[in-house]
Biopython code that builds the backbone (N, CA, C, O; Angstrom):
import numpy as np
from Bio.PDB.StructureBuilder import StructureBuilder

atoms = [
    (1, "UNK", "N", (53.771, 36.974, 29.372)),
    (1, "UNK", "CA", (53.000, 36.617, 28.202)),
    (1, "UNK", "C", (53.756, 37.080, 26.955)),
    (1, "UNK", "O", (54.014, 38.280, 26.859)),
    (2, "UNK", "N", (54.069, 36.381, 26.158)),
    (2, "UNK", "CA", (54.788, 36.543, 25.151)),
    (2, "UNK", "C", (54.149, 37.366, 23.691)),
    (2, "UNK", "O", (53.092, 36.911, 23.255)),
    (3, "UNK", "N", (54.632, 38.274, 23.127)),
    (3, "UNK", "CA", (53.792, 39.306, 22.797)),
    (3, "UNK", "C", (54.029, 39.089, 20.957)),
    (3, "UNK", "O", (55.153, 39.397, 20.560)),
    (4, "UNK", "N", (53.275, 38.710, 20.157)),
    (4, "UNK", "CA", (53.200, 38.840, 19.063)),
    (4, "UNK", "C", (52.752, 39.612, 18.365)),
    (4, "UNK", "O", (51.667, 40.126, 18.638)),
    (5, "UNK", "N", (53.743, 40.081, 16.757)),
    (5, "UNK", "CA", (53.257, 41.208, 15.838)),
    (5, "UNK", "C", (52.906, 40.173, 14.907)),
    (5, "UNK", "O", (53.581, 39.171, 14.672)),
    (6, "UNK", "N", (51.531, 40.558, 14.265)),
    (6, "UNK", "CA", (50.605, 39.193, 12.898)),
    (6, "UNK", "C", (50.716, 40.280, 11.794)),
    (6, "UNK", "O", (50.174, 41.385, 11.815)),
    (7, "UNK", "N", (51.333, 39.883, 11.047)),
    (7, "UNK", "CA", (51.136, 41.058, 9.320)),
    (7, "UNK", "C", (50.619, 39.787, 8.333)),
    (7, "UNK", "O", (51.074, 38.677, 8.059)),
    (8, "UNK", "N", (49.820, 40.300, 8.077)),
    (8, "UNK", "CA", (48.939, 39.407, 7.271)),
    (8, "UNK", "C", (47.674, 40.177, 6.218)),
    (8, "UNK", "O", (46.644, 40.454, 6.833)),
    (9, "UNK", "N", (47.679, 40.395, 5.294)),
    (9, "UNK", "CA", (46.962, 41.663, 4.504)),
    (9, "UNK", "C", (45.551, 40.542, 3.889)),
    (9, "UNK", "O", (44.535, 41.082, 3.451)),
    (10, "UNK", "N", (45.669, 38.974, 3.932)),
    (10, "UNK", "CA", (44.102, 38.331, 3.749)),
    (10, "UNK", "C", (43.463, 38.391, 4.665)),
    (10, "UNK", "O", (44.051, 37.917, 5.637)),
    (11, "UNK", "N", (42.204, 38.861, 4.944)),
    (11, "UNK", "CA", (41.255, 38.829, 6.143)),
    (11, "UNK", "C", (40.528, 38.071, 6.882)),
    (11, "UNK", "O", (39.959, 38.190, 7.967)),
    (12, "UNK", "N", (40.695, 36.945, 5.791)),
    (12, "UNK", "CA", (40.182, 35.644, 6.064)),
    (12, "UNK", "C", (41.600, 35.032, 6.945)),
    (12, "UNK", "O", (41.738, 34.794, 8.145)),
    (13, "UNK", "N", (42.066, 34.968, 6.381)),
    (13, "UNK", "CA", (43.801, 34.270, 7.220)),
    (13, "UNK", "C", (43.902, 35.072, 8.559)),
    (13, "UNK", "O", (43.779, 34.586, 9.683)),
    (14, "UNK", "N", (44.194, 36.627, 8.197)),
    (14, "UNK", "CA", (44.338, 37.605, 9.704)),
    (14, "UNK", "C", (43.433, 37.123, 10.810)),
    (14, "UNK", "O", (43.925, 36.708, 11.859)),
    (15, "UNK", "N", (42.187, 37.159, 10.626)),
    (15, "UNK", "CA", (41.397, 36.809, 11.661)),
    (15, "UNK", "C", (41.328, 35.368, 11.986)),
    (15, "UNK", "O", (40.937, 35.109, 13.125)),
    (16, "UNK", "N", (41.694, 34.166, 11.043)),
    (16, "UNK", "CA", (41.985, 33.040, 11.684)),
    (16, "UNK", "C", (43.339, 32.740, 12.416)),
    (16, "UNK", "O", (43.245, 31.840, 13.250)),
    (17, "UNK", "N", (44.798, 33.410, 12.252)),
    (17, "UNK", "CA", (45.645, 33.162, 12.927)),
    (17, "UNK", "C", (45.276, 34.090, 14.173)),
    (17, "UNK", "O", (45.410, 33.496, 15.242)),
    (18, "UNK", "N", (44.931, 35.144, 14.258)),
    (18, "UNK", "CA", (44.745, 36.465, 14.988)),
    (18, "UNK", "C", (43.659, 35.474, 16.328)),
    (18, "UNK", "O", (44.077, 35.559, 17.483)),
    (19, "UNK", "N", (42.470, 34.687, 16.111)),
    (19, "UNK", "CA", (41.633, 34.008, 16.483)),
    (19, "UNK", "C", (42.442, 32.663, 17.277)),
    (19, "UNK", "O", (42.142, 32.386, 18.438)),
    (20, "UNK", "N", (43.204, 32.089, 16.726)),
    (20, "UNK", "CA", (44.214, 31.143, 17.326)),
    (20, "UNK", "C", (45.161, 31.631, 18.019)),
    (20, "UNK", "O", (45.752, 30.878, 18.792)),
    (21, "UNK", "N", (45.356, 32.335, 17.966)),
    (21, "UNK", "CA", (46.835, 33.422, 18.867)),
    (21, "UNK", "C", (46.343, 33.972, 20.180)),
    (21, "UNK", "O", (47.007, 33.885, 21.212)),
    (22, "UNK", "N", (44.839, 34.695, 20.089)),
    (22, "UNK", "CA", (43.818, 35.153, 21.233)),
    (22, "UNK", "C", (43.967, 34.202, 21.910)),
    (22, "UNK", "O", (44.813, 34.217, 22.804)),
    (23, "UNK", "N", (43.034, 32.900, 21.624)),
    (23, "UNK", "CA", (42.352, 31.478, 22.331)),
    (23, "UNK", "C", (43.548, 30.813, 22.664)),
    (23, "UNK", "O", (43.435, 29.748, 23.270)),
    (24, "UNK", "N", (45.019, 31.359, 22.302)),
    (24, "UNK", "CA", (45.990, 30.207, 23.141)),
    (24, "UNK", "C", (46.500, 31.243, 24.109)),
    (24, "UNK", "O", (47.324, 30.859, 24.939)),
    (25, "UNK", "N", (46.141, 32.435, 24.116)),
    (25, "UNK", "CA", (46.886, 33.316, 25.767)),
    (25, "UNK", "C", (47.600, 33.745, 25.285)),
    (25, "UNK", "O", (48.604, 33.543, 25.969)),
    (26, "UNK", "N", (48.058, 34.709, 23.807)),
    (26, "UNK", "CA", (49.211, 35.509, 23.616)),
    (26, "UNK", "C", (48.396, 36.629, 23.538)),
    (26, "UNK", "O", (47.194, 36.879, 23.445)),
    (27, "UNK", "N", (49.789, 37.404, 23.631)),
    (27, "UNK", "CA", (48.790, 38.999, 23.122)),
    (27, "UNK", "C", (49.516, 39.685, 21.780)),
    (27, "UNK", "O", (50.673, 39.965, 21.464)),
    (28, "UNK", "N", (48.439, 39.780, 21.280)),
    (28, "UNK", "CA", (48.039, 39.848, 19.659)),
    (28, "UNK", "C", (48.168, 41.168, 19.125)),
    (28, "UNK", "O", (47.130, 41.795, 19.338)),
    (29, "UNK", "N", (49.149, 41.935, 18.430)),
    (29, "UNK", "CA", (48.984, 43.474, 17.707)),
    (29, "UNK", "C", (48.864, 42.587, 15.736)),
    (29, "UNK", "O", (49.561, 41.753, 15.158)),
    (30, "UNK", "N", (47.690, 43.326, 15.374)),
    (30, "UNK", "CA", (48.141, 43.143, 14.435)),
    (30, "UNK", "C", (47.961, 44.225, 13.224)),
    (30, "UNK", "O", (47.304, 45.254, 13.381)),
    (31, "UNK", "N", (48.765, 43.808, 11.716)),
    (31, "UNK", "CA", (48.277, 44.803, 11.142)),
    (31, "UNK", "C", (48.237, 44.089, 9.510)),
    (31, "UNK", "O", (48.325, 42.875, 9.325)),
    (32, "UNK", "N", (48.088, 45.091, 8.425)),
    (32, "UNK", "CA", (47.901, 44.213, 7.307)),
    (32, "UNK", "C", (49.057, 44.847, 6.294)),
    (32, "UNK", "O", (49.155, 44.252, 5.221)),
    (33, "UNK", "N", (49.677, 45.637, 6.437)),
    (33, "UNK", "CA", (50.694, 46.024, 5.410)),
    (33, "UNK", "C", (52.262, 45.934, 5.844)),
    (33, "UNK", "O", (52.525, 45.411, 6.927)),
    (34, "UNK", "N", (53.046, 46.310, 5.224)),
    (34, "UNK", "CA", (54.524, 46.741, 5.352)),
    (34, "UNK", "C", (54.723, 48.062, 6.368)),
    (34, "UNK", "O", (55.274, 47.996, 7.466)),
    (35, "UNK", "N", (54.095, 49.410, 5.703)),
    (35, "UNK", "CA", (54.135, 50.354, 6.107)),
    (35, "UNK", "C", (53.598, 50.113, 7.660)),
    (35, "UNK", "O", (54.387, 50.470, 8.534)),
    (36, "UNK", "N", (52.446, 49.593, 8.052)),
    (36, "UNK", "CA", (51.220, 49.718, 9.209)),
    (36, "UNK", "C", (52.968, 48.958, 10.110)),
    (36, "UNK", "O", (53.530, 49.543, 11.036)),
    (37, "UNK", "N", (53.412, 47.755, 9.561)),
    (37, "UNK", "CA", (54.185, 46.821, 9.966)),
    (37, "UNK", "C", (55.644, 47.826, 10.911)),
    (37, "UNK", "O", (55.943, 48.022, 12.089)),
    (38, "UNK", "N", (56.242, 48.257, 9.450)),
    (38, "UNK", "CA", (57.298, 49.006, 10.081)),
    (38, "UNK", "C", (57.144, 50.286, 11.454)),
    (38, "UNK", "O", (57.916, 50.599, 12.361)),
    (39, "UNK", "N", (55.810, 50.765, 11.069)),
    (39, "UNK", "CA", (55.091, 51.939, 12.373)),
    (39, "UNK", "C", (55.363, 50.768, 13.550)),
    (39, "UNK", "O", (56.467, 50.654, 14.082)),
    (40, "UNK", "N", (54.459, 50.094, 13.817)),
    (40, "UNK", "CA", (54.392, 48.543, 15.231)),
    (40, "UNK", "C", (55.552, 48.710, 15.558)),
    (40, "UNK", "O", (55.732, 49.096, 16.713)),
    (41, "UNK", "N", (56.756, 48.487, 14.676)),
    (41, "UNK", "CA", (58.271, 47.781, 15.091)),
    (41, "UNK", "C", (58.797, 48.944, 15.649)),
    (41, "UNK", "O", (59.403, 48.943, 16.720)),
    (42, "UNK", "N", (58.586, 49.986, 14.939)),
    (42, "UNK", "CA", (59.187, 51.182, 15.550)),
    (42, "UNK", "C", (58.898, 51.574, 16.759)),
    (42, "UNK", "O", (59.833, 52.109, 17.354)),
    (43, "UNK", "N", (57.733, 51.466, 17.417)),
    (43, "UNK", "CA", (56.909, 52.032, 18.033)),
    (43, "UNK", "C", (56.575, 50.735, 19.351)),
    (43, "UNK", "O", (55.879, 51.106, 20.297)),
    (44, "UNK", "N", (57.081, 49.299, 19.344)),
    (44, "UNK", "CA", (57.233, 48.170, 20.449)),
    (44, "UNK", "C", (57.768, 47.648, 20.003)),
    (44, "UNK", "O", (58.111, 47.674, 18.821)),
    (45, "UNK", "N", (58.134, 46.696, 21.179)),
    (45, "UNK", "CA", (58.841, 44.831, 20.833)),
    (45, "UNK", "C", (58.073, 43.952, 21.016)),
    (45, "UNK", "O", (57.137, 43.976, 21.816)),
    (46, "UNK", "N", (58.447, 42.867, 20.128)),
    (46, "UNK", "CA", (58.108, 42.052, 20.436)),
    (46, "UNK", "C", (58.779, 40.850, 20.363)),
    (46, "UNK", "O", (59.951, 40.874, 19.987)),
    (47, "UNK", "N", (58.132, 39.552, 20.721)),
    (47, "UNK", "CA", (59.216, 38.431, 21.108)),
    (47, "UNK", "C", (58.961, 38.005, 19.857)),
    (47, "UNK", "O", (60.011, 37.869, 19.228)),
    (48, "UNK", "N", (58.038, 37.751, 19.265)),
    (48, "UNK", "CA", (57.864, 36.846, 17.408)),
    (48, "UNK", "C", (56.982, 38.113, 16.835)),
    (48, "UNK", "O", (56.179, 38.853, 17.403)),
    (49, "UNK", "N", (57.448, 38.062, 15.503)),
    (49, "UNK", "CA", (56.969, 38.576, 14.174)),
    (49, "UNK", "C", (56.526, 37.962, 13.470)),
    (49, "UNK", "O", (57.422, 37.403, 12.837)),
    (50, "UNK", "N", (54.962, 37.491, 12.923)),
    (50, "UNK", "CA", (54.804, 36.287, 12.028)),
    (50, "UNK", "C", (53.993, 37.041, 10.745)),
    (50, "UNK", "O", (52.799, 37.253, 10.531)),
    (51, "UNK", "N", (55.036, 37.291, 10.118)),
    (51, "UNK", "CA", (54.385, 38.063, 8.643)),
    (51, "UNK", "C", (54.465, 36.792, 7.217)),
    (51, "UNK", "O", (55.201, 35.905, 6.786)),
    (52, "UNK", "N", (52.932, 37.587, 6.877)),
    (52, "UNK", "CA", (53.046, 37.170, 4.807)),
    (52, "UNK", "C", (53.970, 37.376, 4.310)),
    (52, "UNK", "O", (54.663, 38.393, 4.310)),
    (53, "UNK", "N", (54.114, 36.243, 3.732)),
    (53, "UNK", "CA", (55.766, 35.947, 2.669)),
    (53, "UNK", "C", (55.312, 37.378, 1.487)),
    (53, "UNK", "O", (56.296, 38.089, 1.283)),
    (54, "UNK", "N", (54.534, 37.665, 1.032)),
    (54, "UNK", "CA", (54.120, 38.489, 0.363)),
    (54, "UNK", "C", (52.915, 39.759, 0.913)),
    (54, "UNK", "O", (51.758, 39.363, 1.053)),
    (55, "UNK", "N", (53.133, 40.823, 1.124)),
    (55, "UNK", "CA", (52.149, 41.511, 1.188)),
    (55, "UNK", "C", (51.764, 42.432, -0.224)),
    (55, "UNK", "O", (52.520, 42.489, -1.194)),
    (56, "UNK", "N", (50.351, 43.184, -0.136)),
    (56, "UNK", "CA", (50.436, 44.371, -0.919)),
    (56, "UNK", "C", (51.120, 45.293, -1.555)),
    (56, "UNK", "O", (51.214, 45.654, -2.729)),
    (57, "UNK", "N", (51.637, 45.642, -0.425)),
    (57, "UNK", "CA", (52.752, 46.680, -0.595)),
    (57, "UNK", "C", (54.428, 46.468, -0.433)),
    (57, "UNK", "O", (55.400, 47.224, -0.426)),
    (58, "UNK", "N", (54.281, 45.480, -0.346)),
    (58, "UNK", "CA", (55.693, 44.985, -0.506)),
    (58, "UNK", "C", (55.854, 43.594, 0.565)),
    (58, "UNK", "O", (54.957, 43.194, 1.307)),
    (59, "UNK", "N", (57.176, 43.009, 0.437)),
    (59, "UNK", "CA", (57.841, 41.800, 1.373)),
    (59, "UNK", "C", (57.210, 41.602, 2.497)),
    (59, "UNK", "O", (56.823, 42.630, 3.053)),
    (60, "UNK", "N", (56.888, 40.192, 3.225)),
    (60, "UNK", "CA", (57.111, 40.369, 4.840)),
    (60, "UNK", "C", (58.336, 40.001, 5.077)),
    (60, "UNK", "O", (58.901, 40.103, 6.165)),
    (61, "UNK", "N", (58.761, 39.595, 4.155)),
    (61, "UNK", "CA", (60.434, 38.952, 4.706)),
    (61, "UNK", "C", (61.298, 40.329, 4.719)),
    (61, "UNK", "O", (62.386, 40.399, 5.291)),
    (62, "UNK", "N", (60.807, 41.221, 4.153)),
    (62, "UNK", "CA", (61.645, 42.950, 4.682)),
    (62, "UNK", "C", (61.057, 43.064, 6.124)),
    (62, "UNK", "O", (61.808, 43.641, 6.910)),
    (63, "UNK", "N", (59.903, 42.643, 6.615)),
    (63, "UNK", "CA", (59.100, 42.880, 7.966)),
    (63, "UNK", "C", (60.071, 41.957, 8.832)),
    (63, "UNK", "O", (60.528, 42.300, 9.923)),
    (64, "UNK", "N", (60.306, 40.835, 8.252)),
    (64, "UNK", "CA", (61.090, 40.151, 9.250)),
    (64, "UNK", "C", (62.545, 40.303, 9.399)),
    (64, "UNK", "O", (63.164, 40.234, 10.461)),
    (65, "UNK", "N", (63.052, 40.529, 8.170)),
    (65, "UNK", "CA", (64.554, 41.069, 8.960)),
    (65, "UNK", "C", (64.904, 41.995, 9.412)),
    (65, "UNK", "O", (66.015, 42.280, 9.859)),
    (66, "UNK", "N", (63.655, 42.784, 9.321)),
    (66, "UNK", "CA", (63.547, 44.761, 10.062)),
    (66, "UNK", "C", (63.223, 44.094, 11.859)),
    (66, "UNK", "O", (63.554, 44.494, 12.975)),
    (67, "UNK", "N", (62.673, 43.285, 11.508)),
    (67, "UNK", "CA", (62.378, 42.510, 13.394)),
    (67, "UNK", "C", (63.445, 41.847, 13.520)),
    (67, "UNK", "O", (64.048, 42.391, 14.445)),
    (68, "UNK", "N", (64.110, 40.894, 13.096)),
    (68, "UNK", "CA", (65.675, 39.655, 13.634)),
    (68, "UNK", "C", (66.423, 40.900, 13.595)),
    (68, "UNK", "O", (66.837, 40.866, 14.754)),
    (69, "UNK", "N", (66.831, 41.816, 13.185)),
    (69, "UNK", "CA", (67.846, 42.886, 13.274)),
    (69, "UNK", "C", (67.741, 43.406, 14.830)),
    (69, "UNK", "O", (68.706, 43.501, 15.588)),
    (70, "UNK", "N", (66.827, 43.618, 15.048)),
    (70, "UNK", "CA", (66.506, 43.920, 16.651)),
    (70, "UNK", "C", (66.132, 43.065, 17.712)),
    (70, "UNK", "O", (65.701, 43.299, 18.841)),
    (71, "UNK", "N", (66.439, 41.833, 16.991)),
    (71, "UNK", "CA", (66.550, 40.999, 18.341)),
    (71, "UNK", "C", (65.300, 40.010, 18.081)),
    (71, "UNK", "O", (65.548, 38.833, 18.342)),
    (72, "UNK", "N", (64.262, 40.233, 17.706)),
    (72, "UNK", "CA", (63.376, 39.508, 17.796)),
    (72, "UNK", "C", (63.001, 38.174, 16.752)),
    (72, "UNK", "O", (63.434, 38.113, 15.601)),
    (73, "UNK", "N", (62.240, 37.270, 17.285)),
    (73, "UNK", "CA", (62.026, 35.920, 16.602)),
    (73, "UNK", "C", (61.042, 36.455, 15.701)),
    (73, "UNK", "O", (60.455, 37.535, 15.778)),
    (74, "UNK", "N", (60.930, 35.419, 14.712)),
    (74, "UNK", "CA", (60.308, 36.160, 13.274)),
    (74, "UNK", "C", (59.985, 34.355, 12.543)),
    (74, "UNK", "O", (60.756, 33.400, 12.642)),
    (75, "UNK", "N", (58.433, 34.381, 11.748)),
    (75, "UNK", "CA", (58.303, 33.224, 11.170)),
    (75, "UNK", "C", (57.646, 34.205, 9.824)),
    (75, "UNK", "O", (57.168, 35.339, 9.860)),
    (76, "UNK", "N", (57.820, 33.362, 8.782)),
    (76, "UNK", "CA", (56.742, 33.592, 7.517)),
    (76, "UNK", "C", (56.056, 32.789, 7.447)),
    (76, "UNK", "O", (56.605, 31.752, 7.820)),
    (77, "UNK", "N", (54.904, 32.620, 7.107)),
    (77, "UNK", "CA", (53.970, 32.528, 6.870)),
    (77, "UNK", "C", (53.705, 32.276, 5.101)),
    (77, "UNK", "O", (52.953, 33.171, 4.717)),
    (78, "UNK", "N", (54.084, 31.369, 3.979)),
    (78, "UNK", "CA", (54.087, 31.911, 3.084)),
    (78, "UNK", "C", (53.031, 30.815, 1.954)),
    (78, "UNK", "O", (52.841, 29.687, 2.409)),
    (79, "UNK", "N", (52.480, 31.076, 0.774)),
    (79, "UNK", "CA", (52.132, 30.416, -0.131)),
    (79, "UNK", "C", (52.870, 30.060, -1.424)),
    (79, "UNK", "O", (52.545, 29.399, -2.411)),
    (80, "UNK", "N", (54.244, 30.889, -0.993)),
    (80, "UNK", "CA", (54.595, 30.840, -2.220)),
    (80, "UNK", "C", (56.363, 30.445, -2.057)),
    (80, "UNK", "O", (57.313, 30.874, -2.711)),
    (81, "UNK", "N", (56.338, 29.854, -1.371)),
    (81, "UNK", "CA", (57.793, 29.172, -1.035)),
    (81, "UNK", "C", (58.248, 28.312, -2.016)),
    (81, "UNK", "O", (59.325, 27.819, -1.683)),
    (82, "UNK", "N", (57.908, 27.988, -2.946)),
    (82, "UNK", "CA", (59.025, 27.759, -4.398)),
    (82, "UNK", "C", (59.386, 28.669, -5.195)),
    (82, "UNK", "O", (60.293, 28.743, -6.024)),
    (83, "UNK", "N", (58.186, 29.697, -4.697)),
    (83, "UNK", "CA", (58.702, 30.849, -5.926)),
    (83, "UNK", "C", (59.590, 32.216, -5.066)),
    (83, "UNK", "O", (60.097, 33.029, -5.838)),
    (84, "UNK", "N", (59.707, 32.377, -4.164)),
    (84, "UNK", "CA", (60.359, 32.819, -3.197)),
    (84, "UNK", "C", (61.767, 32.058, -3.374)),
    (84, "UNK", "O", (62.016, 30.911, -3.747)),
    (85, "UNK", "N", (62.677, 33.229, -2.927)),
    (85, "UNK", "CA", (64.399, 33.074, -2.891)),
    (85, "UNK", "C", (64.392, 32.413, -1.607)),
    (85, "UNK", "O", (63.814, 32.763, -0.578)),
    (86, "UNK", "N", (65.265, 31.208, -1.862)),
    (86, "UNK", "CA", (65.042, 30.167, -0.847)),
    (86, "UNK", "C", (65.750, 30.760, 0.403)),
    (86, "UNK", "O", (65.249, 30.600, 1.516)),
    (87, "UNK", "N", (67.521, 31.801, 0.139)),
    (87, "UNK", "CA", (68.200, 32.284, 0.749)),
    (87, "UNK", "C", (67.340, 33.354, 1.690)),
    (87, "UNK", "O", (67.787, 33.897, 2.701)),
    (88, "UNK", "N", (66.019, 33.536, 1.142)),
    (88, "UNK", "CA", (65.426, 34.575, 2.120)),
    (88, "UNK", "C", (64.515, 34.322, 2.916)),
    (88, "UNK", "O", (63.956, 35.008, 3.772)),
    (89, "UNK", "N", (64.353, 32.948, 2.474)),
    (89, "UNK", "CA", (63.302, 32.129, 3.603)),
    (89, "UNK", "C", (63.940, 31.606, 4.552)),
    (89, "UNK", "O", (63.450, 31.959, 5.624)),
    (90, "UNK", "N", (65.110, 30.689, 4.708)),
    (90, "UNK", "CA", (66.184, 30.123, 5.049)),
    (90, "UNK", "C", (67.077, 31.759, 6.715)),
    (90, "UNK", "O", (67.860, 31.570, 7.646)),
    (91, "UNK", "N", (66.595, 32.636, 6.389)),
    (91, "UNK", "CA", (66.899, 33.454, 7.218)),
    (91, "UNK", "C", (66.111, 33.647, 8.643)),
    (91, "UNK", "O", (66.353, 34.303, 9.657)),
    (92, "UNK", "N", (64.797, 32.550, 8.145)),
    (92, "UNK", "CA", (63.491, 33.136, 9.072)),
    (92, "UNK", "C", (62.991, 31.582, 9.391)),
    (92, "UNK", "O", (63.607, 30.766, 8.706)),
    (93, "UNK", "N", (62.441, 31.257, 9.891)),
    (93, "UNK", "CA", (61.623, 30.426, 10.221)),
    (93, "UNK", "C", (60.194, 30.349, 9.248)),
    (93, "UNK", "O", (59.692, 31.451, 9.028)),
    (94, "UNK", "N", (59.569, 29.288, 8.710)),
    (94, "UNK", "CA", (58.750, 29.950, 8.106)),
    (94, "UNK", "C", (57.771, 27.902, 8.267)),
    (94, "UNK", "O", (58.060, 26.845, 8.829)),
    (95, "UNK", "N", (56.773, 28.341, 7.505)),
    (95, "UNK", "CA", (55.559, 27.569, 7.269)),
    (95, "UNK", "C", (54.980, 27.882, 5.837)),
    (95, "UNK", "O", (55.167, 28.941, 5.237)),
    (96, "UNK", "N", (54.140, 26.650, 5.307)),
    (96, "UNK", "CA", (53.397, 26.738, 4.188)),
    (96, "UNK", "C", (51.792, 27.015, 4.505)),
    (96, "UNK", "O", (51.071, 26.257, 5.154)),
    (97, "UNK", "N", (51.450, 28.095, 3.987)),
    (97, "UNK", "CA", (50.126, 28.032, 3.902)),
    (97, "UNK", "C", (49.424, 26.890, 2.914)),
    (97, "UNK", "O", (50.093, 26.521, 1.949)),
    (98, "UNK", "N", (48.019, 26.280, 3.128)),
    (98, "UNK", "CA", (47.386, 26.827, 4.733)),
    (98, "UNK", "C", (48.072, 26.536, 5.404)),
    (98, "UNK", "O", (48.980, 25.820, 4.982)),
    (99, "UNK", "N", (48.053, 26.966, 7.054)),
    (99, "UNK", "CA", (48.478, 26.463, 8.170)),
    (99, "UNK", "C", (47.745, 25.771, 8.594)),
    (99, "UNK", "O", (46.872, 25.715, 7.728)),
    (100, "UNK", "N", (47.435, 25.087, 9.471)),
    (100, "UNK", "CA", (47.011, 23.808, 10.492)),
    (100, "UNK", "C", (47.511, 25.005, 11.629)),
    (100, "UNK", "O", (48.611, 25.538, 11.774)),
    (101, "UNK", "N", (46.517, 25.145, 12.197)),
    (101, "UNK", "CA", (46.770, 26.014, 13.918)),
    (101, "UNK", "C", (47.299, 24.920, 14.972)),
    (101, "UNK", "O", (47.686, 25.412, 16.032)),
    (102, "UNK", "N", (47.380, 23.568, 14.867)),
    (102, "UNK", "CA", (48.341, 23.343, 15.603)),
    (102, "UNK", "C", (49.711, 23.026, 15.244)),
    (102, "UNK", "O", (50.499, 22.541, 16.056)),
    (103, "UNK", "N", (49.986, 23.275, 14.120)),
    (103, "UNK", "CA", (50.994, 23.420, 13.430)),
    (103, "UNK", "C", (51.592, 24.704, 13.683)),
    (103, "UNK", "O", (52.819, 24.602, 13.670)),
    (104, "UNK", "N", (51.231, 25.754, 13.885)),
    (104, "UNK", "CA", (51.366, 27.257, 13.859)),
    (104, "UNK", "C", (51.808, 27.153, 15.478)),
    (104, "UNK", "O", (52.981, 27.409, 15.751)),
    (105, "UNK", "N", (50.714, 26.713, 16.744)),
    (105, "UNK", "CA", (51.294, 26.836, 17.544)),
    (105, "UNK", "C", (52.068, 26.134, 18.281)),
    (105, "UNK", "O", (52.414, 26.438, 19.423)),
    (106, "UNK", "N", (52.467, 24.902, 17.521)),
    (106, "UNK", "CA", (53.850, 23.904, 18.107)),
    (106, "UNK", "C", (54.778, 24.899, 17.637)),
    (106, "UNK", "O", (55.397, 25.431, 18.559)),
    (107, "UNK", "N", (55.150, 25.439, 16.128)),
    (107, "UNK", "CA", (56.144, 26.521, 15.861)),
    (107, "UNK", "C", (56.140, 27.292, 16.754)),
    (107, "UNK", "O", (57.115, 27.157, 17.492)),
    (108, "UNK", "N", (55.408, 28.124, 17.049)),
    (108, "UNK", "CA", (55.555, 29.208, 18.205)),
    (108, "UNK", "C", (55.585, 29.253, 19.531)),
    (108, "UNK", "O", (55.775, 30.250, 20.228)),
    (109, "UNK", "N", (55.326, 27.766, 19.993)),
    (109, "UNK", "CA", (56.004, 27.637, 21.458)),
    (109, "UNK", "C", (57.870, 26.977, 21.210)),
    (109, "UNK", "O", (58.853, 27.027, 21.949)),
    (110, "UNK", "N", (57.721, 26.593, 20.273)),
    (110, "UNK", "CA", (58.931, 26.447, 19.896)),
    (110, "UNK", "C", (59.960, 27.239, 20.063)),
    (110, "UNK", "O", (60.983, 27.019, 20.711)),
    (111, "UNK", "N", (59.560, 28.491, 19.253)),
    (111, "UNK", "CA", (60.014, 30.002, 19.175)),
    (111, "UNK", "C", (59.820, 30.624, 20.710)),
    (111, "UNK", "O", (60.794, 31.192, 21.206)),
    (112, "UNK", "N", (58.845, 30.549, 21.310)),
    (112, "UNK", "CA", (58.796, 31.652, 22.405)),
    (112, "UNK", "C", (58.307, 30.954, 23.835)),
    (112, "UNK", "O", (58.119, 31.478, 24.933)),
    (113, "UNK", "N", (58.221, 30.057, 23.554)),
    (113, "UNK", "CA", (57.369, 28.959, 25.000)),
    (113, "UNK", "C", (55.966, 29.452, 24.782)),
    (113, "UNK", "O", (55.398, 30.115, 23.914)),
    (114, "UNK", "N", (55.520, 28.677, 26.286)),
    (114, "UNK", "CA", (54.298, 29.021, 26.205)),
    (114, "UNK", "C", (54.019, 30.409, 26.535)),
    (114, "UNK", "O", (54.875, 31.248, 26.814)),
    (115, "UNK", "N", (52.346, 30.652, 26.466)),
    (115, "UNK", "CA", (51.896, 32.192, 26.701)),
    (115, "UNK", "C", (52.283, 32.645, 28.399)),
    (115, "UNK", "O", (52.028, 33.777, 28.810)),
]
sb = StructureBuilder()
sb.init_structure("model")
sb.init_model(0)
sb.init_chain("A")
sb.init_seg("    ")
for serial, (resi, resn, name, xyz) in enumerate(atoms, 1):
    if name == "N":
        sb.init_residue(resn, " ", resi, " ")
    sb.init_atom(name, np.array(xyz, "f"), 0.0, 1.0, " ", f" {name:<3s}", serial, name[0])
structure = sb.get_structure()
């Protein structure tokens, strides 16, 4: 079963990707900041990283190249992909919010197969 980290700091979004990720058979850690983010990475692996192009407290695209550095697949998630450095999206796999959940999980069997 292919094991996903969700960084996502809206609660409304967290619990709808978090809710689609359950109901398709992955197993789900998630958290809502940078900091909560970098603890997870340190602390397991995983096969995909799907963080906010923006969090609170800083980047997910620092969340995601702190995950592709170690091996692992990594998507953003973002709203703000024109205003975002294209060179740093272009590193990751990414999507426009909203998502479409079957949009989210054609990307991620893409990325990791099925659950």
């Amino acid at each position: 079963m292919a094991r996903i980290l969700l960084v996502e700091d809206q609660q409304d979004v967290r619990l709808l990707l978090q809710h689609v990720l359950l109901g398709s058979g992955y197993e789900v850690d998630v958290t809502e900041t940078v900091a909560q983010a970098r603890l997870r990475l340190d602390a397991a692996s995983y096969e995909l990283v799907i963080a906010d192009g923006r969090l609170a407290d800083g980047s997910g695209i620092a969340i995601a190249d702190a995950a592709k550095e170690r091996g692992m697949k990594t998507l953003i998630v973002t709203g703000y992909a024109f205003q975002d450095d294209t060179h740093d999206l272009l590193r990751h796999e990414y999507l426009l919010k909203p998502v479409r959940p079957s949009e989210l999980l054609l990307t991620i069997r893409r990325l990791v197969g099925e659950p």
